[in-house]
C-alpha positions in Angstrom: 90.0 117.5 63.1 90.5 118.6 66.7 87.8 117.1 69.1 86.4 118.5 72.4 87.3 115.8 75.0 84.9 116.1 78.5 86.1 114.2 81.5 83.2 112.3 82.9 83.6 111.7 87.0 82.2 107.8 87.6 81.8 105.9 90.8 81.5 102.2 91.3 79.2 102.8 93.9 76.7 103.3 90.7 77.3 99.2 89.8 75.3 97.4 92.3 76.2 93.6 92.7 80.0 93.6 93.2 80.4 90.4 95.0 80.2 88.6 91.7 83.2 89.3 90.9 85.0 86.3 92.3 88.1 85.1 90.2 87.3 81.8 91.7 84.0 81.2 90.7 84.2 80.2 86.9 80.5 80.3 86.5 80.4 84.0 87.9 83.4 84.4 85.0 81.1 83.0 82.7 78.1 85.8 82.8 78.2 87.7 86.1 75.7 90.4 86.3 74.8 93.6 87.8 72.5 96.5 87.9 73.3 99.8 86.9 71.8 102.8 89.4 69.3 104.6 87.0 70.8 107.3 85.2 68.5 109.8 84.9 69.5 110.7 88.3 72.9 108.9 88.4 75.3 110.9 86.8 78.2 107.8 86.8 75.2 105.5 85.6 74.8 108.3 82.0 78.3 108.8 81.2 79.1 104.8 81.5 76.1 104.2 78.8 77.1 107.0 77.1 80.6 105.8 76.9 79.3 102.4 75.8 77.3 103.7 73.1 80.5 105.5 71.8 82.0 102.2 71.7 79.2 100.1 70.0 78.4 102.6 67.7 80.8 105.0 67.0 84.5 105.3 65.5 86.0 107.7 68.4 88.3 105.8 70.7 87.1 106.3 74.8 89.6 106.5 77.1 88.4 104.4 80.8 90.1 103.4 83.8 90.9 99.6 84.9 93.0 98.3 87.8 96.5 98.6 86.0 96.7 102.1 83.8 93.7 103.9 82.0 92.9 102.6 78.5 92.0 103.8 75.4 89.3 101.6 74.1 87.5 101.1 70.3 85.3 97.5 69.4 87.8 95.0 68.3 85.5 94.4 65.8 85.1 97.5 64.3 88.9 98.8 62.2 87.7 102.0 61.6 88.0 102.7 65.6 90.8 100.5 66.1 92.5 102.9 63.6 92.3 106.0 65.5 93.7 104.5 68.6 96.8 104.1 66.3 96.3 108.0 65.1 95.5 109.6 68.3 98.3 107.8 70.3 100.9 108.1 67.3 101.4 104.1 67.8 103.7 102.2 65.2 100.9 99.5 63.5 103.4 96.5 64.3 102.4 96.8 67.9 99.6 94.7 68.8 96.6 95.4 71.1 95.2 93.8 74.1 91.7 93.1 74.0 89.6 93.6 77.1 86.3 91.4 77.5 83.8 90.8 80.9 82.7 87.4 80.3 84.2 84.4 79.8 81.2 84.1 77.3 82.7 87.3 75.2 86.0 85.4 75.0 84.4 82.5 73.3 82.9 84.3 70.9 86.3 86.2 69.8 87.4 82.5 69.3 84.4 80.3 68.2 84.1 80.6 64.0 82.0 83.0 62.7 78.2 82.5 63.3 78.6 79.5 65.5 75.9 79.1 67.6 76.2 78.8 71.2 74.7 79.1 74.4 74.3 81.1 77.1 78.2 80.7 78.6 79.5 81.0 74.6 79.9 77.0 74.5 78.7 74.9 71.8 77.6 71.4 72.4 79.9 69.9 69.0 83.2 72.0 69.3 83.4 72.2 73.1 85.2 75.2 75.1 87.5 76.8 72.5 89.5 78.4 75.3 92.7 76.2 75.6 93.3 73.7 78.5 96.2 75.4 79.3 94.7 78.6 80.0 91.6 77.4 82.3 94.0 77.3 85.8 95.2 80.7 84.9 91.8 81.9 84.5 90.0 80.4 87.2 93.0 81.5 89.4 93.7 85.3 88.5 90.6 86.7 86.6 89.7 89.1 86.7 93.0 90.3 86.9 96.4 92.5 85.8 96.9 89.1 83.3 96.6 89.0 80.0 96.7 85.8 77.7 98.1 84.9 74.3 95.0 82.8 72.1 95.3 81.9 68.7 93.3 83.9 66.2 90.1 81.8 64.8 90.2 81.6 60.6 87.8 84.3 59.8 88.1 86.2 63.0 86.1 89.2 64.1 88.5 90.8 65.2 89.7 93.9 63.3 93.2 93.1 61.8 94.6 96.0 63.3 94.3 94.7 66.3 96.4 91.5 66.4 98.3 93.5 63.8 98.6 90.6 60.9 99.7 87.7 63.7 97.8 84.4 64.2 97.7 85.4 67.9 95.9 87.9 70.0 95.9 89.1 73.6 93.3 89.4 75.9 92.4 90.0 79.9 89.2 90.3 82.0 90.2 93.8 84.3 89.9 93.6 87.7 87.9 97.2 87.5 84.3 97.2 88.0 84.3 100.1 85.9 86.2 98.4 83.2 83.8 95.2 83.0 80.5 97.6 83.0 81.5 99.2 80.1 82.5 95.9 78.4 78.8 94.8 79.3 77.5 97.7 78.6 78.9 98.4 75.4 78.6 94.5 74.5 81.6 94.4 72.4 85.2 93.1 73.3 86.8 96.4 73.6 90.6 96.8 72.3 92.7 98.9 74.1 96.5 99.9 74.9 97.2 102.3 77.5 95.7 105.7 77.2 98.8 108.1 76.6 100.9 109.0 73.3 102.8 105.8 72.1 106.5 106.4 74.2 105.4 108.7 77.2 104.8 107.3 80.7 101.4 105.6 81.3 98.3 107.1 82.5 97.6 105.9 86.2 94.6 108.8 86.1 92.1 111.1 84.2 94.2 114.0 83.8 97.6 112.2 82.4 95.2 111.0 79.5 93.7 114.8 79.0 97.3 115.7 79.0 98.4 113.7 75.9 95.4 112.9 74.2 92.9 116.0 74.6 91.1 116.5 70.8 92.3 113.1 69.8 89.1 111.8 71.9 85.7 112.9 73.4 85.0 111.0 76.3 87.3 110.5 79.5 86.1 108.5 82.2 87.5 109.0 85.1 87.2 106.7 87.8 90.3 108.2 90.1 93.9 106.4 90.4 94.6 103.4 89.3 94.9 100.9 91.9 98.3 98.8 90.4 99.9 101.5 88.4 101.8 99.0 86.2 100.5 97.2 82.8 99.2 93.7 82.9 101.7 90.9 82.7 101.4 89.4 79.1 102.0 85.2 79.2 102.2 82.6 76.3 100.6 79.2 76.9 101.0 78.4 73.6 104.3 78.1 73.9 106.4 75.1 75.1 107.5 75.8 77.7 105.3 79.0 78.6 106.7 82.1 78.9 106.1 85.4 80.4 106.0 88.2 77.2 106.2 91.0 79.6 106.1 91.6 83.7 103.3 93.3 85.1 101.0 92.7 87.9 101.8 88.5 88.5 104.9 87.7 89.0 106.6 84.4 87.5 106.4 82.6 91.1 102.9 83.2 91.9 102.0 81.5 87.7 104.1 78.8 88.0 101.8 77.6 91.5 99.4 76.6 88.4 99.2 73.6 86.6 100.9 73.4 83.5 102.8 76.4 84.1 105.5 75.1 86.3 108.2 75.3 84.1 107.3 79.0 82.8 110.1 80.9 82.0 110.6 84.9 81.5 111.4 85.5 77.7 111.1 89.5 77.8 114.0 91.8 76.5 114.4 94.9 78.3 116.4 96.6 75.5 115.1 99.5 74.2 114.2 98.2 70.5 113.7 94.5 69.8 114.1 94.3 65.6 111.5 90.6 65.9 108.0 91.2 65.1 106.5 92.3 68.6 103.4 89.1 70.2 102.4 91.7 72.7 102.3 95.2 73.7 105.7 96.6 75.0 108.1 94.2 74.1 109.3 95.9 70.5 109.2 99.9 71.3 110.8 102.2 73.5 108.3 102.9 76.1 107.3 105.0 79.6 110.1 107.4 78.6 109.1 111.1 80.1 110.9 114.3 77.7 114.0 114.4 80.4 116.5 112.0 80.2 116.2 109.3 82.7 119.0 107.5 84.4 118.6 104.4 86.2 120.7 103.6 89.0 120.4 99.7 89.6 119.5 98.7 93.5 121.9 98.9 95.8 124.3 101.4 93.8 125.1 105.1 96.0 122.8 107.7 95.0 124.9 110.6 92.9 126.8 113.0 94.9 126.4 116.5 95.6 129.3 117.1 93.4 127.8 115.1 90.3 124.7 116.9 90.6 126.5 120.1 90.9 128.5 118.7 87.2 125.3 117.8 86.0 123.5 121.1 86.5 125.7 122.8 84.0 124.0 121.2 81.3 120.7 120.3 83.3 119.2 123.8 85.3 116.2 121.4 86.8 116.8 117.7 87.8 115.0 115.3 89.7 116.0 112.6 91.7 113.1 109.7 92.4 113.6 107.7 95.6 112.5 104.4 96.5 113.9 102.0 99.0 117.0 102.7 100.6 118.2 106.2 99.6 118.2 109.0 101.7 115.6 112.2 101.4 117.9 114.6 99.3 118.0 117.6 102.1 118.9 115.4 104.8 121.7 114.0 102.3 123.2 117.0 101.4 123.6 118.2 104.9 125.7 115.7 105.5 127.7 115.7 101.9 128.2 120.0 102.7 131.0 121.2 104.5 129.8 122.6 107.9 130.0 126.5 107.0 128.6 126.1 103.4 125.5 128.1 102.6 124.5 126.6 99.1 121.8 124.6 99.9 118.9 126.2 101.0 115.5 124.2 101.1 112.5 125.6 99.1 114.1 128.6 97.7 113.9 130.8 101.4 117.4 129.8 102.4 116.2 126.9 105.3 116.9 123.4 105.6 114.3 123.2 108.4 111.2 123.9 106.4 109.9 121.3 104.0 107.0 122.0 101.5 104.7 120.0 99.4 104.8 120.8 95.8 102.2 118.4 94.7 99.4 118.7 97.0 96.4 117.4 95.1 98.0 114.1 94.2 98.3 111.7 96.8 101.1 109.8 96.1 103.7 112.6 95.0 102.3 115.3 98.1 105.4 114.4 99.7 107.7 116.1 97.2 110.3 118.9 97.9 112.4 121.5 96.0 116.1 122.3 97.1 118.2 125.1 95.1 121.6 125.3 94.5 123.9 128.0 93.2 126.6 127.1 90.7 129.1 129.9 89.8 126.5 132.6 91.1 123.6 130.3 89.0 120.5 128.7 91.0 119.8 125.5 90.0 116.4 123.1 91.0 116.8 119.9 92.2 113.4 118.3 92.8 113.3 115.0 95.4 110.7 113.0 95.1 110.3 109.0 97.5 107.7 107.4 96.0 107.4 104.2 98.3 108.4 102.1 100.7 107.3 99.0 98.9 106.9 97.5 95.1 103.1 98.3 95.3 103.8 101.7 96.2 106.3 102.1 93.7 104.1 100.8 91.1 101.3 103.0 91.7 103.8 106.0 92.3 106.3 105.7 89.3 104.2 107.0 86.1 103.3 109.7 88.0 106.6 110.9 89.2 108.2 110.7 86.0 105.1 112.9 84.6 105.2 115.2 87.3 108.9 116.3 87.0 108.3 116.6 83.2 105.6 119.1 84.1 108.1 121.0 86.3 110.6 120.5 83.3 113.1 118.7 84.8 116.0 117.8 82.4 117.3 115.2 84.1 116.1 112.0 86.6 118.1 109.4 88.5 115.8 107.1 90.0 116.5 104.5 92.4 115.7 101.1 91.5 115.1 98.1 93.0 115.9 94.5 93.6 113.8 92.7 90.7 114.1 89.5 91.5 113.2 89.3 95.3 110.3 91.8 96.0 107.5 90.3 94.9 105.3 90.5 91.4 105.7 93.9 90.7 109.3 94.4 91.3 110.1 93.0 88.0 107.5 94.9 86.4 109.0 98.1 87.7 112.4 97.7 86.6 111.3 96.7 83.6 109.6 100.1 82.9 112.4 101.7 84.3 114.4 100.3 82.2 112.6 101.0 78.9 112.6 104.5 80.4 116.4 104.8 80.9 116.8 103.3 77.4 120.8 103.0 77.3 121.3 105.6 80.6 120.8 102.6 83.2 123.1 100.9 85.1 125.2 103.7 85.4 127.4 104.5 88.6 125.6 107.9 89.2 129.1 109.3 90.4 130.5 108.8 87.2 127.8 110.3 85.2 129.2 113.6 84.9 132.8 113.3 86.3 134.4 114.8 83.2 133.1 117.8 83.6 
């Protein structure tokens, strides 16, 4: 049955009391509060209690913005939701959840046996904290945060099954979105949730990339504007010995092995595109963040294609897209210099000027810089779209999901994208390449001036 899905503007300037969010401040972790503008006349104040009503009560997933990518949330508790996450997103059932709570208190009740009693932080004066040792530096140092956390799954759990999907594990994060941990208040249930989009396609970084895959599957978007990282949470295993990283994501293996315990953490993610072991954590079994062109990666520091390869390529591809980051030229100022000096085949924007540049993306902030160049191929016009979407890993982060979406829209065939270095740019470098590689799926590290040389 097809749904009618409303997107719901909210602010955070309706959640008063924002300074308790303080990652160092355990107690604050423990049961922060805040107060909620009134919502009779606070618009952003209704639809986040509504939105947390649809969560404690009801069996339609609600799709909400955090720091990293929008989410599509039901009560870990409750299967019947957590089922139509699956349904709406088209999600294989091997491929666990992560579990979003706002208290450190709501964590210790996932893990504490049913019907334990416990205080007002979740402890209980006999059993002690049930969060492991391991974990506590982690916390106290990056919630709330991109980080989520593998914790064993209590005999008797309350969480649904579907969630862990039939493992003895579970993941879970506090977001660093103030939006994110009202509505866990709010709602007063853990909240389960894997990124808002249909399992496969790029990841939502705002409102309208969910309404675009998932409109009828849901009825409530909240939409609380771009998300600030742009990349999933990085997935670690303390249980492990040593710990490992599960998947990159916003903290980067240097900055977790500053904490105690974790100096020896090691990276044990696979960026091939299937993995046939039973997945611990979202993203590490499935081909993922893949847009409906193909996408090839071209590894940092390789040449960017040719005029000529692009020229091969566009007898198979009439649109293509080219996705700059760090080093590669813009496209027009490129193929001036790749054109002989009399040649009129390039022509900027479709009105025969390389002098002229255009936004094609106007209303989103991070692609407004985009251009279209045409070219003709044996009396054909074909569209090469050029897209730079930073000058950093944090730009590139925030910019990727949406460029990949964006050319899919303009129905590109075919993206080279320039990656990075991933292993000295910071946390999100990895993170990045990571995706990108998913993306490219067998099509990376491919000279681009090879790609099509045989035609």
């Amino acid at each position: 049955m097809s749904l009618i899905t409303q997107i719901l503007p909210v602010n955070r300037s309706s959640i008063a009391d924002e300074n308790t969010l303080d990652g160092a401040n355990n107690f604050q972790l423990d049961a922060w509060s805040f107060k909620l503008a009134e919502p009779k006349s606070d618009s952003s104040a209704k639809a986040l209690l509504l939105a947390a009503d649809a969560l404690r009560l009801g069996a339609v997933p609600v799709a909400f913005p955090t720091e990293t990518v929008y989410g599509l949330g039901a009560n870990a508790f409750n299967g019947s939701a957590v089922k139509k996450i699956f349904a709406a997103k088209r999600r294989p059932a091997d491929n666990p959840l992560i579990v979003h709570v706002g208290s450190l208190k709501q964590l210790r009740q996932i893990l504490l046996p049913r019907g334990t009693s416990v205080d007002g932080y979740g402890l209980n004066s006999h059993d002690g904290d049930p969060i492991p040792s391991i974990y506590k530096p982690i916390i106290a140092k990056f919630w709330p945060g991109p980080l989520s956390i593998i914790l064993p799954n209590p005999v008797g759990s309350l969480l649904a099954t579907e969630v862990t999907a039939g493992l003895d594990t579970f993941a879970v994060r506090m977001p660093n979105n103030l939006l994110a941990l009202a509505l866990c208040r709010l709602s007063d249930v853990p909240i389960a949730a894997p990124s808002a989009n249909a399992s496969g396609r790029p990841s939502p970084t705002t409102a309208q990339h969910v309404f675009e895959d998932l409109a009828s599957h849901l009825e409530i978007i909240l939409d609380g504007g771009p998300c600030e990282v742009g990349v999933e949470s990085t997935v670690i295993d303390g249980l492990s010995d040593p710990p490992c990283i599960l998947r990159p994501g916003g903290i980067g293996l240097d900055r977790i092995r500053q904490c105690s315990g974790w100096e020896n953490t090691i990276n044990s993610y696979d960026h091939s595109v299937e993995s046939k072991s039973a997945p611990k954590a979202p993203g590490m079994k499935y081909r993922h963040y893949s847009p409906k062109a193909k996408v090839v990666l071209v590894e940092a520091g390789q040449p960017p294609p040719t005029l000529e390869s692009l020229k091969a390529a566009s007898g198979e591809y009439q649109s293509i897209g080219i996705i700059r980051t760090l080093s590669w030229l813009p496209l027009l100022q490129s193929t001036r210099a790749m054109e002989p000096p009399q040649s009129k085949s390039i022509r900027s924007n479709g009105a025969g000027s390389t002098k002229t540049s255009q936004s094609f993306f106007p209303s989103d902030p991070v692609l407004s810089k985009g251009h279209l160049l045409h070219f003709s191929i044996n009396g054909g016009d074909a569209q090469l779209w050029d897209l730079h979407i930073g000058k950093n890993p944090e730009e590139i982060a925030r910019g990727l999901f949406s460029a990949l979406r964006a050319l899919d829209a303009k129905g590109v065939g075919l993206i080279y994208v320039e990656g990075i270095d991933d292993g000295k740019l910071g946390d999100l470098s990895a993170a990045v390449m990571n995706r990108l590689r998913k993306a490219a799926g067998e099509n990376s590290d491919i000279r681009p001036e090879e790609r099509f040389k045989e035609n």
